[in-house]
FIMI-544168 format. One record per residue (C-alpha): residue number from 1; residue in three letters; x, y, z. Coordinates in steps of 0.25 Angstrom, whole numbers, plus 5000, padded with zeros to 4 digits. Example, Ala and Ser with C-alpha at 12.3 -4.5 7.8 and 13.67 -1.06 7.14 Angstrom:
% residues 2
NODE   num   residuo     c1     c2     c3
NODE     1       ALA   5049   4982   5031
NODE     2       SER   5055   4996   5029
END
This chain:
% residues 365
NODE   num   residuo     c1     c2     c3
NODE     1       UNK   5345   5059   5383
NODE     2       UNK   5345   5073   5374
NODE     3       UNK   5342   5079   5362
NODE     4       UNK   5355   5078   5354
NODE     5       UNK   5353   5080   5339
NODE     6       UNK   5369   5076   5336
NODE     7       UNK   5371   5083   5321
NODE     8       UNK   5382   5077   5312
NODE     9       UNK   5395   5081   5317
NODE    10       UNK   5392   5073   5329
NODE    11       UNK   5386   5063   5323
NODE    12       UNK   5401   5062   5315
NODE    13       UNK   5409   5061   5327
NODE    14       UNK   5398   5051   5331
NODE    15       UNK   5401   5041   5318
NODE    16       UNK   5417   5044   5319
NODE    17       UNK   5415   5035   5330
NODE    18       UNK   5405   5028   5326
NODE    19       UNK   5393   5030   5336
NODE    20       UNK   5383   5034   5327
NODE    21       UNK   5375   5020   5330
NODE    22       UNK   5359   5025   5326
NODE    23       UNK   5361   5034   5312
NODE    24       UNK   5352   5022   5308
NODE    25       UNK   5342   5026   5317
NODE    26       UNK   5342   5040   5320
NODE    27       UNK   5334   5048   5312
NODE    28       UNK   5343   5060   5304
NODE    29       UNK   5340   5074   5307
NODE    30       UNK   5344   5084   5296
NODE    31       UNK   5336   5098   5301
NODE    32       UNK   5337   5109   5311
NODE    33       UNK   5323   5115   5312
NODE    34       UNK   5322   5127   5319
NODE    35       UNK   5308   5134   5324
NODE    36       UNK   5309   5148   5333
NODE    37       UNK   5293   5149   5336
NODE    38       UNK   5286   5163   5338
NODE    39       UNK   5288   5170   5352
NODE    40       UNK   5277   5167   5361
NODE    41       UNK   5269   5159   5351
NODE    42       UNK   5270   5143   5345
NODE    43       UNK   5273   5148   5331
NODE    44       UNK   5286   5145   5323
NODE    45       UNK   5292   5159   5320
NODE    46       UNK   5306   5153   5313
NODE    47       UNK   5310   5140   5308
NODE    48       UNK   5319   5132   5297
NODE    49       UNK   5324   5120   5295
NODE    50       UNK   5340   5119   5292
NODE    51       UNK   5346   5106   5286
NODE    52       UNK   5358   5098   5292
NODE    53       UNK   5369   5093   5283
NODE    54       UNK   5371   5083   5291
NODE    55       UNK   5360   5073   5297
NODE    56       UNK   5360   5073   5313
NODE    57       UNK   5354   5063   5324
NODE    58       UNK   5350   5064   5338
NODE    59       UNK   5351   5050   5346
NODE    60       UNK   5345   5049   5361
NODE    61       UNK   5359   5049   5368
NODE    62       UNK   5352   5036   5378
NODE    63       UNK   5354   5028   5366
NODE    64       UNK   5367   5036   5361
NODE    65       UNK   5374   5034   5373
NODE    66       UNK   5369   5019   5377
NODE    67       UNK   5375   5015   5363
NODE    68       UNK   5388   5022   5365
NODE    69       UNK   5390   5018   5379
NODE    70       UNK   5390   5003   5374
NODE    71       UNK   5399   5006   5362
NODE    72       UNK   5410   5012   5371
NODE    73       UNK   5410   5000   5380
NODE    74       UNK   5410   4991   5368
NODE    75       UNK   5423   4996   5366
NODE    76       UNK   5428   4993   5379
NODE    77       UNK   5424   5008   5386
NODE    78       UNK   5422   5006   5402
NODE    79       UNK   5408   5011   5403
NODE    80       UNK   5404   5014   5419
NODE    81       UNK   5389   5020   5420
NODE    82       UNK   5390   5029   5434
NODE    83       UNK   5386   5042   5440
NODE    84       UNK   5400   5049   5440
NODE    85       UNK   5404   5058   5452
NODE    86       UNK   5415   5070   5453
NODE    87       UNK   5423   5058   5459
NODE    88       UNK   5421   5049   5450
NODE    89       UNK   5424   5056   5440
NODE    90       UNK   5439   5058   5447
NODE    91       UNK   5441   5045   5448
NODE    92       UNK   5438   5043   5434
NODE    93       UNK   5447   5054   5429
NODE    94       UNK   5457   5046   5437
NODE    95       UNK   5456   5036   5430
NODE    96       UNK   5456   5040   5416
NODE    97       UNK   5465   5047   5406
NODE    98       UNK   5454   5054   5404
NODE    99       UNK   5440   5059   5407
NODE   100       UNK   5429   5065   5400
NODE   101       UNK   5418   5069   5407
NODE   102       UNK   5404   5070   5398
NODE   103       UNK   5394   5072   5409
NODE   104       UNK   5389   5085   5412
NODE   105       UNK   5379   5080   5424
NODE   106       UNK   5383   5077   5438
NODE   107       UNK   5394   5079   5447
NODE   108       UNK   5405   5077   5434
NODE   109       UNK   5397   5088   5426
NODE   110       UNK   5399   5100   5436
NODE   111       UNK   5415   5097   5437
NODE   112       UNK   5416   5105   5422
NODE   113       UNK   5414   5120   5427
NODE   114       UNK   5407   5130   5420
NODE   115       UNK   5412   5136   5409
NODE   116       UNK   5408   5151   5411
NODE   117       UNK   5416   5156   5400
NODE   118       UNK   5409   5146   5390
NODE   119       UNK   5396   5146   5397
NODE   120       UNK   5384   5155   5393
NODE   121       UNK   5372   5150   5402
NODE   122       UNK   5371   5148   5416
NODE   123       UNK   5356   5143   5417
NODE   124       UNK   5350   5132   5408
NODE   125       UNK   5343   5139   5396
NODE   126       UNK   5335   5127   5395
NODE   127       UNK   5324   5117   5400
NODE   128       UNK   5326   5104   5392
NODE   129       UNK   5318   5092   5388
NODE   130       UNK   5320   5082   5379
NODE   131       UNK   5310   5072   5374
NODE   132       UNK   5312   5060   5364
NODE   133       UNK   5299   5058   5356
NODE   134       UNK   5293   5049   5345
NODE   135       UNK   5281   5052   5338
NODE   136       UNK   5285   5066   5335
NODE   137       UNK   5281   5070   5320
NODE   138       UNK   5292   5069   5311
NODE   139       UNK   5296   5083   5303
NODE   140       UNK   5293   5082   5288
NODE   141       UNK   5307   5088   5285
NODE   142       UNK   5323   5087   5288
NODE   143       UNK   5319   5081   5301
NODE   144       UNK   5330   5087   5313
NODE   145       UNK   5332   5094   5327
NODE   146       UNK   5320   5105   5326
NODE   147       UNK   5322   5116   5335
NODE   148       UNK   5311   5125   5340
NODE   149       UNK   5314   5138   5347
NODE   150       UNK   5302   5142   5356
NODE   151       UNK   5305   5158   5362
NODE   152       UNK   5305   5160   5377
NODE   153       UNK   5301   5145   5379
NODE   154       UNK   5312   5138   5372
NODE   155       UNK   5317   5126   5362
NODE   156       UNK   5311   5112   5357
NODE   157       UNK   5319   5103   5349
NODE   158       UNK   5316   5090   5343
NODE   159       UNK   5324   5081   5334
NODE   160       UNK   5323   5067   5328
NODE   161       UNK   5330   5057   5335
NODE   162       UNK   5333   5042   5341
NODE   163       UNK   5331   5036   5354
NODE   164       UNK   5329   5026   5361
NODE   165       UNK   5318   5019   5355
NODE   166       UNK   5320   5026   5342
NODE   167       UNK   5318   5038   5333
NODE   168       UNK   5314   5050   5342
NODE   169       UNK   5311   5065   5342
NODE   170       UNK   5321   5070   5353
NODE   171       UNK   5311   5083   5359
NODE   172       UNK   5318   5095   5368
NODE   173       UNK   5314   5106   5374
NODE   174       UNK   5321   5118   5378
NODE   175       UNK   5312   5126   5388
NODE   176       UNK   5319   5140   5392
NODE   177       UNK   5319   5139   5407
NODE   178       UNK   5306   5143   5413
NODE   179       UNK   5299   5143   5399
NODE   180       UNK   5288   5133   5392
NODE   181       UNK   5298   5123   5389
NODE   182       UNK   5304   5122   5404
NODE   183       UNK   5294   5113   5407
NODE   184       UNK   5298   5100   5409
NODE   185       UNK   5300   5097   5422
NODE   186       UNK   5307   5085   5430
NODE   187       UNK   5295   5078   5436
NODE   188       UNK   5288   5077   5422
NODE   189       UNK   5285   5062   5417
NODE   190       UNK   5291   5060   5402
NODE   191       UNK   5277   5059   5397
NODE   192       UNK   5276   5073   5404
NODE   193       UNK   5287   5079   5398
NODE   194       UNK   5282   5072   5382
NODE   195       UNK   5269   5079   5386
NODE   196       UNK   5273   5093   5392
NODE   197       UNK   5284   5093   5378
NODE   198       UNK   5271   5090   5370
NODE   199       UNK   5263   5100   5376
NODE   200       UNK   5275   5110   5374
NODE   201       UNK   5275   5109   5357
NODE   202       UNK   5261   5112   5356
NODE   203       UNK   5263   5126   5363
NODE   204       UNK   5277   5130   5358
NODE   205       UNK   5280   5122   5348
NODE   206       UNK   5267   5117   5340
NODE   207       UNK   5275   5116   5327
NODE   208       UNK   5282   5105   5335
NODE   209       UNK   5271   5100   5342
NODE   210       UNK   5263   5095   5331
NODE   211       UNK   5275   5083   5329
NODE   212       UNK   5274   5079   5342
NODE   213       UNK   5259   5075   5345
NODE   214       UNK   5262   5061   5347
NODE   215       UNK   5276   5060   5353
NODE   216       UNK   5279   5051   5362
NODE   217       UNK   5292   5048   5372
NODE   218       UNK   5303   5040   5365
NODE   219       UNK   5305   5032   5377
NODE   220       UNK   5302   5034   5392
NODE   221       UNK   5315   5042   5395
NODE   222       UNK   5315   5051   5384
NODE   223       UNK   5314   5064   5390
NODE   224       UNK   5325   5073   5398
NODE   225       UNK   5324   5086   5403
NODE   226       UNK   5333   5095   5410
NODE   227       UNK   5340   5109   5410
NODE   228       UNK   5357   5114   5409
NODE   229       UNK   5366   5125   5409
NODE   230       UNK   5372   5124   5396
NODE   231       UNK   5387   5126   5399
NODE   232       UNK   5402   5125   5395
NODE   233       UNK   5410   5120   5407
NODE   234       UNK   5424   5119   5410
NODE   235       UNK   5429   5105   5404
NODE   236       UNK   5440   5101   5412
NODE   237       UNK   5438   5097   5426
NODE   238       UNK   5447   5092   5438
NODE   239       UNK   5443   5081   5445
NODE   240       UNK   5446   5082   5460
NODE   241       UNK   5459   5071   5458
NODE   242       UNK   5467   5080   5449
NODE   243       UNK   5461   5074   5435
NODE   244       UNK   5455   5082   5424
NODE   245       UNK   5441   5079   5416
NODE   246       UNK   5436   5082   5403
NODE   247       UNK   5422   5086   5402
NODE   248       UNK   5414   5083   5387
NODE   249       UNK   5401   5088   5379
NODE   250       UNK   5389   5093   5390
NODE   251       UNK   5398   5090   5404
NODE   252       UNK   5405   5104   5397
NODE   253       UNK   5400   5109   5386
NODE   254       UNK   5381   5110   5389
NODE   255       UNK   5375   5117   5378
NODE   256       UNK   5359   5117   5378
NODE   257       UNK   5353   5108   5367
NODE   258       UNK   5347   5120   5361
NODE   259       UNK   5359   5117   5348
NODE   260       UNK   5359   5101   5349
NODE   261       UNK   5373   5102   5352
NODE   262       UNK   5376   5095   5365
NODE   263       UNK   5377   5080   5358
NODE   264       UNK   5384   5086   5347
NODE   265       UNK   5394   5094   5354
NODE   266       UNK   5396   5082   5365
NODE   267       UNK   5400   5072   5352
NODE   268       UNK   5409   5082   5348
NODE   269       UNK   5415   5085   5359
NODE   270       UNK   5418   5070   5361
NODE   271       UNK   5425   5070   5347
NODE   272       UNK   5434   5082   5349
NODE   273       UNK   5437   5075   5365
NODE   274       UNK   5440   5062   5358
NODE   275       UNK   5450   5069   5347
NODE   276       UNK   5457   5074   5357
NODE   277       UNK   5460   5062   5367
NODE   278       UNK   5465   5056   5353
NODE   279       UNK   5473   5065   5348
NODE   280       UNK   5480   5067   5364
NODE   281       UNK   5486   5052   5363
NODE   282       UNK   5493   5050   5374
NODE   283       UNK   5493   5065   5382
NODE   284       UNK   5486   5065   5394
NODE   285       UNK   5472   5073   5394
NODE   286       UNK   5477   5083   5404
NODE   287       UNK   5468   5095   5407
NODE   288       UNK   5473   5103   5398
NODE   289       UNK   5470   5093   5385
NODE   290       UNK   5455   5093   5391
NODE   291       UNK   5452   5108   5390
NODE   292       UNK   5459   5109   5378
NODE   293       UNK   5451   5095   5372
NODE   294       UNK   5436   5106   5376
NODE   295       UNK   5442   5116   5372
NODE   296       UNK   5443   5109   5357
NODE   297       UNK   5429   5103   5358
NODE   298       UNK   5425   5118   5363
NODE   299       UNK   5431   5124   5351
NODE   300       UNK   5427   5114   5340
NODE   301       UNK   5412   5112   5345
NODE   302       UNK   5408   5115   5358
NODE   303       UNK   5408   5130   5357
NODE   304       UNK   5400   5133   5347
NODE   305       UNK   5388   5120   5350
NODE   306       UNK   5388   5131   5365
NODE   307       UNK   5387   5144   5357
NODE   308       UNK   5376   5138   5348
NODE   309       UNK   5369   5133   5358
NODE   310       UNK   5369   5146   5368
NODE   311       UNK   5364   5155   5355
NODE   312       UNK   5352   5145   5353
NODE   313       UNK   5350   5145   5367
NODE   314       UNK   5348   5160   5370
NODE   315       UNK   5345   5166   5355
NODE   316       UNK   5348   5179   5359
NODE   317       UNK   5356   5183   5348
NODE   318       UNK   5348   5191   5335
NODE   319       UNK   5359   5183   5325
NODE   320       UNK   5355   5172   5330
NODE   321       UNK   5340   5173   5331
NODE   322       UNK   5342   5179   5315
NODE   323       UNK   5349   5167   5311
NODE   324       UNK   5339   5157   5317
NODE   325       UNK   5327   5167   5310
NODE   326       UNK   5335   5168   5297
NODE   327       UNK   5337   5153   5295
NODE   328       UNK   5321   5151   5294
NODE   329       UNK   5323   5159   5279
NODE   330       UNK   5338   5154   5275
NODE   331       UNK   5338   5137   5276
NODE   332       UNK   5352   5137   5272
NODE   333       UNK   5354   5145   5286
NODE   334       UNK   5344   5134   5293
NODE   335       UNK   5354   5123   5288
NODE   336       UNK   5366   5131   5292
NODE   337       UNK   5360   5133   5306
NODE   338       UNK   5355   5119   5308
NODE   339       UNK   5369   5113   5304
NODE   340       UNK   5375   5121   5313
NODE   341       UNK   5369   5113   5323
NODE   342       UNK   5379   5102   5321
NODE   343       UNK   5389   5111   5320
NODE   344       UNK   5387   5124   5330
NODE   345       UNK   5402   5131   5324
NODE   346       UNK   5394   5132   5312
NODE   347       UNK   5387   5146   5319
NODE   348       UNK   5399   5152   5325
NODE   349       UNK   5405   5163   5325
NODE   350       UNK   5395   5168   5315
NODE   351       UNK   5381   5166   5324
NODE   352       UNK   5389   5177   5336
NODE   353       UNK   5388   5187   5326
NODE   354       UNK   5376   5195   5322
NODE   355       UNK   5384   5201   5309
NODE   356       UNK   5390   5186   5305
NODE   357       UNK   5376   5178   5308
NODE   358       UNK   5369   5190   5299
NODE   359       UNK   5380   5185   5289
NODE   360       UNK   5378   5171   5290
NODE   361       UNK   5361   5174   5288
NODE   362       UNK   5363   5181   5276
NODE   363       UNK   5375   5171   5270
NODE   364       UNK   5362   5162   5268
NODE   365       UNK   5353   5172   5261
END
């Protein structure tokens, strides 16, 4: 489970081959709302709302995945469900032309080291919880992802979205470590945690609290809660018989939620990963073909979805708090900030650059 909100160019890799199975079903988001409340008070002190060209989904990944899973052995996968060890996964790269790794947990995830270089954190910068919902008020306009920035306590975010047993709202809090929101802890019951995420709204976020009265749990396993480093790793390793692995999406690239760009960056990463063990034919896919296949994805996408997701993170930069602030008065700068969501290249180089972000504010006066 996770809170992915997966905008259209993911989506688009998705229906090139053809595994958008619920766009019956899932309800369209077409906003970015954006809310920074008053410092040490529950009052809004900035928000807008920015429009997306291009209508985007989020779908509970347990229903995702399942659905998937059984499309791959239809045509004729071999699909083996075990706890893979460091030796395991030697025999399996024995095995195979060629493995991909796309597990950042357990004894495979630490065999991609650190990537100092490409690393900016060394600690988790946040507490998360997620909850599915239902019940929650709908908005009266443009529904989408709404992103609420609480000073010194930290984020909450909610979209629209399906699992299990249907349409949901997909609940997540990002508790700055030590603050109000880093509060859910692991002996909690899920009733404890819907309560404790209730009680949470009305003191930070009344605004928010007011749609969520009557929520309820989408099912009983609808909450997940946890804490990371976001990180860049190293993505090739070497297994202890000689072989070489390639490492995909969160087992080498873990960028905090905070942008909604893990999803999106992993389906990405899958497309350029799979453009490039077509276009290789018959070569092998030597060590050197690996590095140089991340460092594609790394240029194309993965870079800037860990820029844009560090700046949000830590807001320490005065363009940047400007921007967020000047897109409040300017709605065509909300739209261009909300679509760069799908997108994060849209921001760079210009959002690094005082002078160049000043440009681009004025540009839409």
């Amino acid at each position: 489970m996770s809170s992915q909100g997966m905008f259209d160019t993911a989506l688009q890799i998705e229906r090139r081959w053809g595994l958008n199975f619920w766009d019956e079903e899932c309800p369209w988001n077409t906003s970015v709302t954006f809310t920074l409340g008053k410092s040490a008070t529950a009052r809004k002190d900035v928000e807008w709302k920015g429009k997306m060209q291009q209508p985007f989904q989020s779908i509970d990944q347990r229903l995702k995945f399942s659905r998937w899973l059984d499309v791959f052995q239809r045509l004729e996968g071999h699909l083996v469900v075990q706890d893979v060890t460091l030796a395991d996964l030697d025999e399996i790269s024995r095995w195979h032309e060629l493995t991909v790794v796309a597990s950042g947990k357990g004894e495979i995830g630490q065999c991609f080291p650190r990537d100092h270089e490409r690393s900016t954190f060394d600690a988790p910068q946040r507490a998360l919880a997620c909850l599915y919902v239902t019940g929650m008020l709908p908005t009266e306009y443009l529904p989408g992802v709404r992103v609420n920035v609480i000073p010194n306590v930290g984020e909450y975010i909610t979209m629209p979205g399906l699992a299990l047993g249907g349409r949901c709202e997909m609940m997540l809090f990002e508790g700055i470590p030590g603050r109000a929101f880093d509060a859910f802890s692991g002996e909690m019951s899920v009733d404890e945690q819907l309560n404790l995420g209730k009680a949470l709204l009305s003191r930070y976020v009344p605004w928010e609290a007011e749609r969520s009265g009557n929520i309820k749990l989408a099912d009983g396993q609808a909450t997940l809660k946890g804490r990371y480093t976001p990180a860049v790793k190293h993505p090739v390793a070497k297994m202890p018989g000689g072989t070489f692995v390639l490492g995909m999406a969160d087992a080498v690239v873990l960028n905090d939620p905070i942008a909604g760009q893990g999803a999106n960056s992993a389906t990405k990463c899958a497309s350029v990963y799979f453009d490039r063990i077509v276009e290789r034919n018959k070569d092998p896919f030597d060590e050197t073909w690996m590095q140089e296949t991340f460092e594609c994805c790394w240029r194309r996408y993965a870079r800037a979805s860990t820029e844009w997701s560090n700046i949000l993170l830590m807001r320490s930069s005065r363009q940047v708090v400007e921007l967020l602030r000047s897109a409040s008065q300017l709605p065509s700068l909300a739209d261009k900030l909300a679509n760069g969501f799908d997108d994060a290249n849209a921001f760079f180089p210009w959002i690094a650059d005082p002078i160049e972000t000043r440009g681009v504010i004025d540009s839409f006066k």
